[in-house]
N, CA, C and O atoms as a Tripos MOL2 file, in Angstrom:
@<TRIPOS>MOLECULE
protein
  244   243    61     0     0
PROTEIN
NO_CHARGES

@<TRIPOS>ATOM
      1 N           0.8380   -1.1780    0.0000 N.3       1 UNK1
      2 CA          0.0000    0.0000    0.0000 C.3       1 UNK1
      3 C           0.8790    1.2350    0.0000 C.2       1 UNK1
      4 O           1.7870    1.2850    0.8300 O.2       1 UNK1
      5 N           0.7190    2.1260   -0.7560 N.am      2 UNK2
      6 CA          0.8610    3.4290   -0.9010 C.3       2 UNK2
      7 C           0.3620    4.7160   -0.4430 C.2       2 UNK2
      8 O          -0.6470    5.1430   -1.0030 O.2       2 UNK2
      9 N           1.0830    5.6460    0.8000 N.am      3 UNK3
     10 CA          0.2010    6.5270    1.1760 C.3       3 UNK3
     11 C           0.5260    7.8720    1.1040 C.2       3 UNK3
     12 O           1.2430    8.3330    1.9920 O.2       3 UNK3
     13 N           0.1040    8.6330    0.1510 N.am      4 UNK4
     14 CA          0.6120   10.0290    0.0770 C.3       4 UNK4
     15 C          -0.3370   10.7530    0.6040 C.2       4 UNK4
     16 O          -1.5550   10.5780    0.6100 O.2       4 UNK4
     17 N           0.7570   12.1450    1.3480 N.am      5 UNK5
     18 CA         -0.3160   13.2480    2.0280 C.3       5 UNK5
     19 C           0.2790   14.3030    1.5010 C.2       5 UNK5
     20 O           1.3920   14.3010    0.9770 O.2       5 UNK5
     21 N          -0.5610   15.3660    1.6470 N.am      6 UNK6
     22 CA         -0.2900   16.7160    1.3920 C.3       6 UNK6
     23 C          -1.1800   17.6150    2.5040 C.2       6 UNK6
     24 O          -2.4060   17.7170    2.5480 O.2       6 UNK6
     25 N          -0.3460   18.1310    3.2400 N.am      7 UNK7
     26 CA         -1.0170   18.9260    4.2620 C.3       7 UNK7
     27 C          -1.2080   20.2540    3.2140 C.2       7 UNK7
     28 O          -0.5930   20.3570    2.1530 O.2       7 UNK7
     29 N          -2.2560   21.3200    3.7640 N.am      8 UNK8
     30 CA         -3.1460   22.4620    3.5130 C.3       8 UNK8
     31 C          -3.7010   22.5990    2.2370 C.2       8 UNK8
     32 O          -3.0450   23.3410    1.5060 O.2       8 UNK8
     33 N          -4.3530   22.2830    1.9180 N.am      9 UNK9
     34 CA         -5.4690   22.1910    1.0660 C.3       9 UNK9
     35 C          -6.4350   23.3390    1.0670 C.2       9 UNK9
     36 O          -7.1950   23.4190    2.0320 O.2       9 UNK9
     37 N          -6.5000   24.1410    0.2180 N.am     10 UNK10
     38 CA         -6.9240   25.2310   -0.2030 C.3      10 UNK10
     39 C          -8.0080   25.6370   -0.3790 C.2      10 UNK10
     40 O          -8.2900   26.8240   -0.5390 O.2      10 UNK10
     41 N          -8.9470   24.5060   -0.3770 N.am     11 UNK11
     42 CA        -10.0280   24.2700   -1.2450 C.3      11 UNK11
     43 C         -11.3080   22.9580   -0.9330 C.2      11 UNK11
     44 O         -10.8610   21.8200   -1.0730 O.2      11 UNK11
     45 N         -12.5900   23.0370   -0.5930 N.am     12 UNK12
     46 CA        -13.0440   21.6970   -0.5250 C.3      12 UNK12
     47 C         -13.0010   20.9130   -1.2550 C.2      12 UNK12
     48 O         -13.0650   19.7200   -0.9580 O.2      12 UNK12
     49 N         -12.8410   21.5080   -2.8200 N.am     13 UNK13
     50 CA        -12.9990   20.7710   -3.9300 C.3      13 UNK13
     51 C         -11.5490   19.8250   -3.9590 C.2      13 UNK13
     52 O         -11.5640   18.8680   -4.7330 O.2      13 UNK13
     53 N         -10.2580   20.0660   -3.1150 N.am     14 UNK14
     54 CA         -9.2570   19.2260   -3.1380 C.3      14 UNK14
     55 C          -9.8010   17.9990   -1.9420 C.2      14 UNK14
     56 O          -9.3900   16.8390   -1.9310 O.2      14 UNK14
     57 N         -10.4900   18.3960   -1.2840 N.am     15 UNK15
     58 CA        -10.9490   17.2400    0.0040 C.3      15 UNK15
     59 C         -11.5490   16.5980   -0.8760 C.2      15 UNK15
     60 O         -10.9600   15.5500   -1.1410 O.2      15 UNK15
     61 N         -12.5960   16.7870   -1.5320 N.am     16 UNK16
     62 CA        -13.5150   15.7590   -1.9540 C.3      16 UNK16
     63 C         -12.6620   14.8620   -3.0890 C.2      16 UNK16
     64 O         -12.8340   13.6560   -3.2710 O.2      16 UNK16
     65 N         -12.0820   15.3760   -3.5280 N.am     17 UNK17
     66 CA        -10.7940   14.3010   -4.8490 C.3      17 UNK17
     67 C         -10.1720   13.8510   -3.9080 C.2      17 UNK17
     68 O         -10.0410   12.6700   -4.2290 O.2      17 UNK17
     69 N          -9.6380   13.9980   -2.8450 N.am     18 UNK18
     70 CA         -9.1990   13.5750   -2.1650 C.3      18 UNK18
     71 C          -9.9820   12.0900   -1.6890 C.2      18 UNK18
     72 O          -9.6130   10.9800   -2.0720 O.2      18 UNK18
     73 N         -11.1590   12.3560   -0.7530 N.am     19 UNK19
     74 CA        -12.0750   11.4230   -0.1880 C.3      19 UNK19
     75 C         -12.4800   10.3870   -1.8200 C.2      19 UNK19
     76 O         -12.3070    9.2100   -2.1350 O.2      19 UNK19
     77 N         -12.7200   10.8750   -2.0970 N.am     20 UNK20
     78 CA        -12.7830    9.8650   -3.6550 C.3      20 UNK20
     79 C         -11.7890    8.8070   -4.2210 C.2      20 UNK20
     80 O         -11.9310    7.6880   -4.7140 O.2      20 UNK20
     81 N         -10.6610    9.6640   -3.9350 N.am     21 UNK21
     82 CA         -9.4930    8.5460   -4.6320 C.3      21 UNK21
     83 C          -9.2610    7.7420   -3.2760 C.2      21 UNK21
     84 O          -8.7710    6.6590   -3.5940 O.2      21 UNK21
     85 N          -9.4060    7.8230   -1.9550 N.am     22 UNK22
     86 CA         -9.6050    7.0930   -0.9980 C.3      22 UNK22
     87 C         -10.5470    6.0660   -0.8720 C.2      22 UNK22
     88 O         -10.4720    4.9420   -0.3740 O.2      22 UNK22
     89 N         -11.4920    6.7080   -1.4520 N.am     23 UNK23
     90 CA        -13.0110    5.1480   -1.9610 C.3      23 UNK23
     91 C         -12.4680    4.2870   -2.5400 C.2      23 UNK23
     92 O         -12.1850    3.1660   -2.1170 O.2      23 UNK23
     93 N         -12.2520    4.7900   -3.6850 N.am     24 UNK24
     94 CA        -11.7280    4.0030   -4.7780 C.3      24 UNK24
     95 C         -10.5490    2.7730   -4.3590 C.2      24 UNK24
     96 O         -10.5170    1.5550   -4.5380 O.2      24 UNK24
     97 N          -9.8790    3.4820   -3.8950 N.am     25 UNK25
     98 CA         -8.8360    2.4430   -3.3440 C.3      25 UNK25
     99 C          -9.0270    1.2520   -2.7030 C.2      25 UNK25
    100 O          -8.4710    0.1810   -2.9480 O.2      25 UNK25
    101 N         -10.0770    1.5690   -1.6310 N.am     26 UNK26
    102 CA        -10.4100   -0.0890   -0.9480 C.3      26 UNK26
    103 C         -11.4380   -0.7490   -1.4440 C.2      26 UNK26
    104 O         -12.0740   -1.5270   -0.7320 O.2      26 UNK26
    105 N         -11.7720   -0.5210   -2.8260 N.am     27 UNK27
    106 CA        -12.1580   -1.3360   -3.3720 C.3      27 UNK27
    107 C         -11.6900   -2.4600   -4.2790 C.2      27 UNK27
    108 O         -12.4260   -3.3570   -4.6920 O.2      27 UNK27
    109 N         -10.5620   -2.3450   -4.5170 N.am     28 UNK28
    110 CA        -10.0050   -2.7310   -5.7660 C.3      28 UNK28
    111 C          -9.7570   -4.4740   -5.3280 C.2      28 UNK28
    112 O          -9.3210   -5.0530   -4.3330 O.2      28 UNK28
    113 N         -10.1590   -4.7880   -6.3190 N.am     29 UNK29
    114 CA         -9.8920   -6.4560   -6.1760 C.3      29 UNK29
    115 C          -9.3300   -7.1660   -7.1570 C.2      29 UNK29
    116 O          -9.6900   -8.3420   -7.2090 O.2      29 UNK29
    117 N          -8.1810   -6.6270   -8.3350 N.am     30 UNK30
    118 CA         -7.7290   -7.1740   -9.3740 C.3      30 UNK30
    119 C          -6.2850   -6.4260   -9.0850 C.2      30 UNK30
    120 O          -6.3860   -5.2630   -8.6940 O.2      30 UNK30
    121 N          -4.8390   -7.0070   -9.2460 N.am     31 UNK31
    122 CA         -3.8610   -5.9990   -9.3740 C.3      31 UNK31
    123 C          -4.1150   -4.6780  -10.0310 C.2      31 UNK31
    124 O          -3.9250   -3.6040   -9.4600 O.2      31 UNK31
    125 N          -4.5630   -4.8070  -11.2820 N.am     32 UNK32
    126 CA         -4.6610   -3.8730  -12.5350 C.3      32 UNK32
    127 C          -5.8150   -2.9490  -11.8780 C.2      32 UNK32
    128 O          -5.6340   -1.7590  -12.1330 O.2      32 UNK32
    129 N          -6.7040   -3.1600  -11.2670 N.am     33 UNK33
    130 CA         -7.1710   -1.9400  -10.2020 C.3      33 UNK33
    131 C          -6.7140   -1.3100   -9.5200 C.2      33 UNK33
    132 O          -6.8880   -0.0930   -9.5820 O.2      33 UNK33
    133 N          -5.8000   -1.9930   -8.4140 N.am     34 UNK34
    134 CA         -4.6710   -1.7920   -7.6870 C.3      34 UNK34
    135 C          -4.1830   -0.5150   -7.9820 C.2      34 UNK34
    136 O          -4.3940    0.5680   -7.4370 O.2      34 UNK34
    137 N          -3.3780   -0.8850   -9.0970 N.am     35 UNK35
    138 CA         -2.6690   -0.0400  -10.2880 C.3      35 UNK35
    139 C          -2.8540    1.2120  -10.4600 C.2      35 UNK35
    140 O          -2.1030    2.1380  -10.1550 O.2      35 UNK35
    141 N          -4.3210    1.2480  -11.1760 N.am     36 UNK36
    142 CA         -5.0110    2.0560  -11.2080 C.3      36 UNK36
    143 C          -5.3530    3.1390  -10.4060 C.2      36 UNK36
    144 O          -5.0900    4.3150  -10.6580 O.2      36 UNK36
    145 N          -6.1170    2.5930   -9.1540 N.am     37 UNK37
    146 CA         -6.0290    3.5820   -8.1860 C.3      37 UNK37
    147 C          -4.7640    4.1980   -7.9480 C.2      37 UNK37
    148 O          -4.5640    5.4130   -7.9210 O.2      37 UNK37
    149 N          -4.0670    3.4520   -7.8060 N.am     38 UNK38
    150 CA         -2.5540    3.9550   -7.2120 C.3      38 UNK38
    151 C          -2.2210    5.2170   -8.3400 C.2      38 UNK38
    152 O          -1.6580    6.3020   -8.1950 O.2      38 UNK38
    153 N          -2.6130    4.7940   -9.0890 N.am     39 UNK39
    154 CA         -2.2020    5.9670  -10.4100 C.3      39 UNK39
    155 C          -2.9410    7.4280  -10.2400 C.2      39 UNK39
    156 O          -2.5620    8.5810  -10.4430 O.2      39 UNK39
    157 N          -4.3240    6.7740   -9.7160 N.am     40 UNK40
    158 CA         -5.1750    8.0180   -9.6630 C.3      40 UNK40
    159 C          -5.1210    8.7510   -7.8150 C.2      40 UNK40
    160 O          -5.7600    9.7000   -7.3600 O.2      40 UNK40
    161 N          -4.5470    8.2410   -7.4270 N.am     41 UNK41
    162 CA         -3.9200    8.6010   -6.1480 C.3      41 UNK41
    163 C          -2.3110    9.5470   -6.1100 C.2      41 UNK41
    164 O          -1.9460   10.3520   -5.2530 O.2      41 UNK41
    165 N          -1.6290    9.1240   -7.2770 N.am     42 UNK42
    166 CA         -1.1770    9.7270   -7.3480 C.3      42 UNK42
    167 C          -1.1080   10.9940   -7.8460 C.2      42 UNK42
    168 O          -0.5510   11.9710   -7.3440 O.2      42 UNK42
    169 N          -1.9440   10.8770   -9.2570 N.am     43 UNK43
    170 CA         -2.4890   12.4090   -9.8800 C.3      43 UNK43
    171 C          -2.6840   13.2680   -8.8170 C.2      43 UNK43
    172 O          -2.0930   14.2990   -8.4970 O.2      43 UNK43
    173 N          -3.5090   12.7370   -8.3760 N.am     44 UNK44
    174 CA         -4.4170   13.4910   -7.1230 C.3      44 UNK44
    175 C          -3.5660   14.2560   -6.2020 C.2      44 UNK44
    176 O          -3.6730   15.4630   -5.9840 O.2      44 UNK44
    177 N          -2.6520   13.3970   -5.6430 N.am     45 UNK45
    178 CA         -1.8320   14.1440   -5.0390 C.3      45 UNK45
    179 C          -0.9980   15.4630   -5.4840 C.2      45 UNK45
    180 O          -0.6970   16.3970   -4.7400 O.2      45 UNK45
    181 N          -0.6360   15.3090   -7.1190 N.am     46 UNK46
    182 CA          0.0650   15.9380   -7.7590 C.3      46 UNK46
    183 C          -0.5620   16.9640   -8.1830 C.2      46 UNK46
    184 O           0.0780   17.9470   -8.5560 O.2      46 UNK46
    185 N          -1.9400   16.9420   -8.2130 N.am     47 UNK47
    186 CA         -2.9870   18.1830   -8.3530 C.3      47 UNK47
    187 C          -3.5330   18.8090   -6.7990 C.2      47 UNK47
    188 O          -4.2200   19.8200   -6.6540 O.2      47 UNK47
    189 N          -3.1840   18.1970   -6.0590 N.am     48 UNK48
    190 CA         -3.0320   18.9710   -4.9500 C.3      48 UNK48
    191 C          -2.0310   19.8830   -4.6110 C.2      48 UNK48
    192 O          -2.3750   20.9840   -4.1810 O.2      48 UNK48
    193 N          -0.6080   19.5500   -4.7600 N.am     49 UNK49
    194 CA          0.4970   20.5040   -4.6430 C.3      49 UNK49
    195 C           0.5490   21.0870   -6.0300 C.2      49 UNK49
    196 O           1.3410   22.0270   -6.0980 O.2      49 UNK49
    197 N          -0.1250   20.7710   -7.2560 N.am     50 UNK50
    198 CA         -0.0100   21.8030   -8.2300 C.3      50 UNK50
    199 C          -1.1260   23.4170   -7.4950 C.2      50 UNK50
    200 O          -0.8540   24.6130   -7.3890 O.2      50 UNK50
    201 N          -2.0350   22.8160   -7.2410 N.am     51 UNK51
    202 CA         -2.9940   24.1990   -6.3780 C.3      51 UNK51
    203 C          -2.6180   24.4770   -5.3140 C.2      51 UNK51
    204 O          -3.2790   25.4110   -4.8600 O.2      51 UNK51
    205 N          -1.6370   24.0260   -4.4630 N.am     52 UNK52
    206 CA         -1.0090   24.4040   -3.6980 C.3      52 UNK52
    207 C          -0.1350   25.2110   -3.6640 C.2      52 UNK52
    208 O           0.1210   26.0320   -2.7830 O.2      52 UNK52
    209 N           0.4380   24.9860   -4.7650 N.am     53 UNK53
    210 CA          2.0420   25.9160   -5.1070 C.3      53 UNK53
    211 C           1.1750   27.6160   -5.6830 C.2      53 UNK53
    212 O           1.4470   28.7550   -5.3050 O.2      53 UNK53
    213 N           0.1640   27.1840   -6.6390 N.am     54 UNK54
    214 CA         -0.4110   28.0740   -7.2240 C.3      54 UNK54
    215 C          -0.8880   29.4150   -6.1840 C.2      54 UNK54
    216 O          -0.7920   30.6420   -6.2070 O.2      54 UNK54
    217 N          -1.4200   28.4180   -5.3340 N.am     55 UNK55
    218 CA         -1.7070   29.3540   -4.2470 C.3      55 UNK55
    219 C          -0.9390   30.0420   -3.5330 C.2      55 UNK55
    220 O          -1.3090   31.2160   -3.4900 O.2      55 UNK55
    221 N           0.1310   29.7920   -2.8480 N.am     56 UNK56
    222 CA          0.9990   30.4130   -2.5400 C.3      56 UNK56
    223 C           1.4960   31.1030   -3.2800 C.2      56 UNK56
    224 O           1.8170   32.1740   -2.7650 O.2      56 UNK56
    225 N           1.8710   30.9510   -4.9110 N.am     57 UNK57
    226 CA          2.3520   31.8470   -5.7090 C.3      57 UNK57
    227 C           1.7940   33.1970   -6.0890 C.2      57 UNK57
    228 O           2.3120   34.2260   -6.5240 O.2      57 UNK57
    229 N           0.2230   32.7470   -5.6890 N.am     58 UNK58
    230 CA         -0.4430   34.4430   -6.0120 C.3      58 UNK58
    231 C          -0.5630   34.7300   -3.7380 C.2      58 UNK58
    232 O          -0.1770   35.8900   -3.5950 O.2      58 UNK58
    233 N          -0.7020   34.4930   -3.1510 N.am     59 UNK59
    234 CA         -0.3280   35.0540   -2.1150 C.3      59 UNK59
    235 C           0.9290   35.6690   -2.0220 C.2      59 UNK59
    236 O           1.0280   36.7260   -1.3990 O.2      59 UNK59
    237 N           2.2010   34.9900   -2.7210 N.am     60 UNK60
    238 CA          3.4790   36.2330   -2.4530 C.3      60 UNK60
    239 C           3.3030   37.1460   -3.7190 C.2      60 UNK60
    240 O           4.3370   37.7460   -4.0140 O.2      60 UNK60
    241 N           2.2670   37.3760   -4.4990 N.am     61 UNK61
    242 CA          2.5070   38.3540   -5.2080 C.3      61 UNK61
    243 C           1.5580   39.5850   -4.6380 C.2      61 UNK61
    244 O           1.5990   40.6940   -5.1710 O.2      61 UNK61
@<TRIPOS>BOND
     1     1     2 1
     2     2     3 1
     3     3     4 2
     4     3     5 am
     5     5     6 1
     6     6     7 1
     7     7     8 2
     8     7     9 am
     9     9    10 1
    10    10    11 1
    11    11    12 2
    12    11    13 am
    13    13    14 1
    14    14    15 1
    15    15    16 2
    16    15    17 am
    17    17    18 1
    18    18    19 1
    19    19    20 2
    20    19    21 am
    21    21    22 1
    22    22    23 1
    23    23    24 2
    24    23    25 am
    25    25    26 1
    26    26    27 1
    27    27    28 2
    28    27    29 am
    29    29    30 1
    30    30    31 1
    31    31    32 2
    32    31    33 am
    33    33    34 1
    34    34    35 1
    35    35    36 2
    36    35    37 am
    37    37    38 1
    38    38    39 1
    39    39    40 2
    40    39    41 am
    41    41    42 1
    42    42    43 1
    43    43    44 2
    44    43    45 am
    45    45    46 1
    46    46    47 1
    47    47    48 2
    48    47    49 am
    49    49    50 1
    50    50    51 1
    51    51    52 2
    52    51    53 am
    53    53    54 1
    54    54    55 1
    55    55    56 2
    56    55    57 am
    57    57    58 1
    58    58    59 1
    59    59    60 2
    60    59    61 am
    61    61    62 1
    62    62    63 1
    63    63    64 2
    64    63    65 am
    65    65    66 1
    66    66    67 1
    67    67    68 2
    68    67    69 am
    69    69    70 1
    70    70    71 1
    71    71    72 2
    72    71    73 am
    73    73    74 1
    74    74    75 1
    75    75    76 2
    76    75    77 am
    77    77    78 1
    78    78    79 1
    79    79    80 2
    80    79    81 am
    81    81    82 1
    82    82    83 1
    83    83    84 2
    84    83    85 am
    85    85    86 1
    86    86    87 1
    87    87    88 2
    88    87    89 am
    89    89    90 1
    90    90    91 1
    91    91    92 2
    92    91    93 am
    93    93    94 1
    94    94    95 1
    95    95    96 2
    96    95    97 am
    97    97    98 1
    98    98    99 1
    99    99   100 2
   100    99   101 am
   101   101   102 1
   102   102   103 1
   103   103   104 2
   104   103   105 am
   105   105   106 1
   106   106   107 1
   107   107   108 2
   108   107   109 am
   109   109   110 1
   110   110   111 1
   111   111   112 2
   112   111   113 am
   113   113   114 1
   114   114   115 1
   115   115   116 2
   116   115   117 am
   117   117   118 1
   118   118   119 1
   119   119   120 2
   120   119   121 am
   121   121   122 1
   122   122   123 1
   123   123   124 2
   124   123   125 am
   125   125   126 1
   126   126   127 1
   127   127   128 2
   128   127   129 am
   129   129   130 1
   130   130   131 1
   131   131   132 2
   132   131   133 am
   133   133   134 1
   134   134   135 1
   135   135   136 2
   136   135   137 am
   137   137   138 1
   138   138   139 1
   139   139   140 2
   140   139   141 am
   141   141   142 1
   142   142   143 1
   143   143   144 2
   144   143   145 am
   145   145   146 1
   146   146   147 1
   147   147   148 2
   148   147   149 am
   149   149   150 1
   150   150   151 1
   151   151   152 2
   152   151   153 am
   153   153   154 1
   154   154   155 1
   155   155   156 2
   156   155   157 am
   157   157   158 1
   158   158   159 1
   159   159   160 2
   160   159   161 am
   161   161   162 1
   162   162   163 1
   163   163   164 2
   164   163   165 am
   165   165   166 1
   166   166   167 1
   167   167   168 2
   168   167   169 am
   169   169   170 1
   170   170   171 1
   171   171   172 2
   172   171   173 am
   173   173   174 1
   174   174   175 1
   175   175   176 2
   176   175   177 am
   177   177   178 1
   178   178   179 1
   179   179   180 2
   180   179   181 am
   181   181   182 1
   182   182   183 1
   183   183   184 2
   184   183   185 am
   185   185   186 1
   186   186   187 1
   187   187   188 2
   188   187   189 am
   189   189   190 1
   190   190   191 1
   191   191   192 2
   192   191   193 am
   193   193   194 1
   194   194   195 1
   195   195   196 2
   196   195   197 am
   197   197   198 1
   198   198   199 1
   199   199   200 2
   200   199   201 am
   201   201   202 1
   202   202   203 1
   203   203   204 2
   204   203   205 am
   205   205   206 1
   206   206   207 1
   207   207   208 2
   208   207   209 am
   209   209   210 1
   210   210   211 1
   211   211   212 2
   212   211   213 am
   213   213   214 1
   214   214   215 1
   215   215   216 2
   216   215   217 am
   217   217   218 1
   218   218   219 1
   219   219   220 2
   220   219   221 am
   221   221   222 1
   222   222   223 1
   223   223   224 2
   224   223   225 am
   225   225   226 1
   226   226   227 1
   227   227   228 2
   228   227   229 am
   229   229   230 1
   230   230   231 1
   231   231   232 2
   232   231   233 am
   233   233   234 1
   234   234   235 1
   235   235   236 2
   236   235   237 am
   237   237   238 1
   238   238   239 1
   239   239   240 2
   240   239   241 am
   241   241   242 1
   242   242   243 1
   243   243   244 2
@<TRIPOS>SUBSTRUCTURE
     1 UNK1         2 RESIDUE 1 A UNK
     2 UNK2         6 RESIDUE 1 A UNK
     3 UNK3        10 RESIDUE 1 A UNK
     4 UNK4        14 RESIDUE 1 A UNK
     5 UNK5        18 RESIDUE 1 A UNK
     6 UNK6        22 RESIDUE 1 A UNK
     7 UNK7        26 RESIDUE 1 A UNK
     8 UNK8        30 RESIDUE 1 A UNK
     9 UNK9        34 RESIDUE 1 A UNK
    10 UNK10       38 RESIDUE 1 A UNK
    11 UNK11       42 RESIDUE 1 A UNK
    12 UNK12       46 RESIDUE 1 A UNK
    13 UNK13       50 RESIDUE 1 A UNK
    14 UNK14       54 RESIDUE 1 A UNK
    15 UNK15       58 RESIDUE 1 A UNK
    16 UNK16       62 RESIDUE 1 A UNK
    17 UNK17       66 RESIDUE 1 A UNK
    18 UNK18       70 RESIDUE 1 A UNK
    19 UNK19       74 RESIDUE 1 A UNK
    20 UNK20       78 RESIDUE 1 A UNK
    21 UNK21       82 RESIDUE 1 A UNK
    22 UNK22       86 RESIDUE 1 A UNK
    23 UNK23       90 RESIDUE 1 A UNK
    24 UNK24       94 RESIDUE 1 A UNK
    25 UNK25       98 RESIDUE 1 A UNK
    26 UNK26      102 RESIDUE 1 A UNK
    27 UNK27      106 RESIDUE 1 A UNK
    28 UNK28      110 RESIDUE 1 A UNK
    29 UNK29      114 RESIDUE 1 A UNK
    30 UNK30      118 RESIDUE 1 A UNK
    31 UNK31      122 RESIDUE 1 A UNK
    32 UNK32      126 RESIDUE 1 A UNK
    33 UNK33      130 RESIDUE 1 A UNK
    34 UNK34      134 RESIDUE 1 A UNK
    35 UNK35      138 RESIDUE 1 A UNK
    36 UNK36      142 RESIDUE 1 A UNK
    37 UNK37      146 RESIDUE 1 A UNK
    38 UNK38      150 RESIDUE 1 A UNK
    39 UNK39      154 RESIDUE 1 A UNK
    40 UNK40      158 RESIDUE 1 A UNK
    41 UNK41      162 RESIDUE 1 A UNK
    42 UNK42      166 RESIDUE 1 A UNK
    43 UNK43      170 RESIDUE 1 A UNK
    44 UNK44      174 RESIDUE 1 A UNK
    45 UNK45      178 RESIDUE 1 A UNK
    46 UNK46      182 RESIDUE 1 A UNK
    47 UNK47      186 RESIDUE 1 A UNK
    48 UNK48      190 RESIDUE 1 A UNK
    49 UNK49      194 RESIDUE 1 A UNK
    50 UNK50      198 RESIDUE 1 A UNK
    51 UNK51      202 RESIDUE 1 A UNK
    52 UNK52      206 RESIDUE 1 A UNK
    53 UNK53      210 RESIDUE 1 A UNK
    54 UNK54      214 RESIDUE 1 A UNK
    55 UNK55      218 RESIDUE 1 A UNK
    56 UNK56      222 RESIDUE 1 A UNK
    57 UNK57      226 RESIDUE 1 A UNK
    58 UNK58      230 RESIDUE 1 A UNK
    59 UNK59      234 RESIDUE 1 A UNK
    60 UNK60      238 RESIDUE 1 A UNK
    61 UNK61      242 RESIDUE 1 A UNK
């Protein structure tokens, strides 16, 4: 199992992708689901610190 976090979240709309790709995950009952989620767990994460960074970037301006 794979567990990525990203503390401060900007946004509800990052909780709820969040809580979603968390569903998704304990469901999976084939490797290639597995996979999958893991993939979309990772996006997720990576679109979290992409709006993360964003955010901070217009706060120091």
């Amino acid at each position: 199992m794979v567990l990525f976090t990203v503390s401060g979240c900007t946004n509800q709309e990052e909780i709820e992708v969040q809580n979603k790709n968390e569903t998704q995950s304990n469901r999976a009952s084939t490797p290639a689901e597995s996979i999958k989620n893991i993939k979309n767990n990772v996006q997720g994460t990576l679109d979290q610190i992409k709006a993360r960074d964003e955010y901070q970037q217009e706060l120091a301006n």
